[in-house]
N, C-alpha and C positions, 0 to 999 in steps of 0.2 A: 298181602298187606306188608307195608314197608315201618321199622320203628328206628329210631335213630337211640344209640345210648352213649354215654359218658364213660368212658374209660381212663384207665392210669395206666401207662405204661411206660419203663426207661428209653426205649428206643427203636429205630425206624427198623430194625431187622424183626425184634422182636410182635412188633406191631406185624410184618407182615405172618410171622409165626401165627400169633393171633386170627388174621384172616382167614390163612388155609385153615385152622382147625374149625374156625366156625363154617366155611364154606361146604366142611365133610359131615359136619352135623344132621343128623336125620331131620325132617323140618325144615333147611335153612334150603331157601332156592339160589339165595346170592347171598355174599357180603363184601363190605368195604371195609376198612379200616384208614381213618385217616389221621395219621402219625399228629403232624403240626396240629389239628382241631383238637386231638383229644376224643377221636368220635366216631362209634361203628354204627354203623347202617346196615342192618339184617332186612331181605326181602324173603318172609318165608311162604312156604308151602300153603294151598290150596287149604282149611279144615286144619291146621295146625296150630295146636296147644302153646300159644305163645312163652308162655309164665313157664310151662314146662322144657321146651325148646332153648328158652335161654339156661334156664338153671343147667343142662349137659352142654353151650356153647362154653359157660364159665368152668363147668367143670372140664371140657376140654383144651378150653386153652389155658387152664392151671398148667396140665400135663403137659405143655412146650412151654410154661413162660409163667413159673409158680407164684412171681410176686407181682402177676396183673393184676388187673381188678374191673369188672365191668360194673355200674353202678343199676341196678335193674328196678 
């Protein structure tokens, strides 16, 4: 299952920070992140607790990039 979300973020490093930590998220098979849109695109896992999945994608990419924000 693929979900696109809205994010806040200052900038295009940042934003890639963002990506790798959602990429290592348990759950997540892919992501993007797309700087200029404003907009991540998670492809997760088989039988994955979506709602769960992101609440630790947010919480990990606090921990590279504290004043993001994904909109969930």
């Amino acid at each position: 299952m693929k979900k696109s979300y809205k994010i806040e973020v200052d900038c295009a490093n940042c934003a890639n920070k963002m990506e790798d930590a959602a990429k290592k998220t348990a759950g997540v098979k892919d992501a993007v992140v797309n700087f200029m849109a404003l907009k991540m695109n998670v492809e997760f896992e088989d039988g994955a607790d979506v709602k769960a999945v992101m609440k630790e994608v947010l919480k990990n990419c606090k921990k590279v990039e504290d004043d993001c924000e994904i909109y969930l």
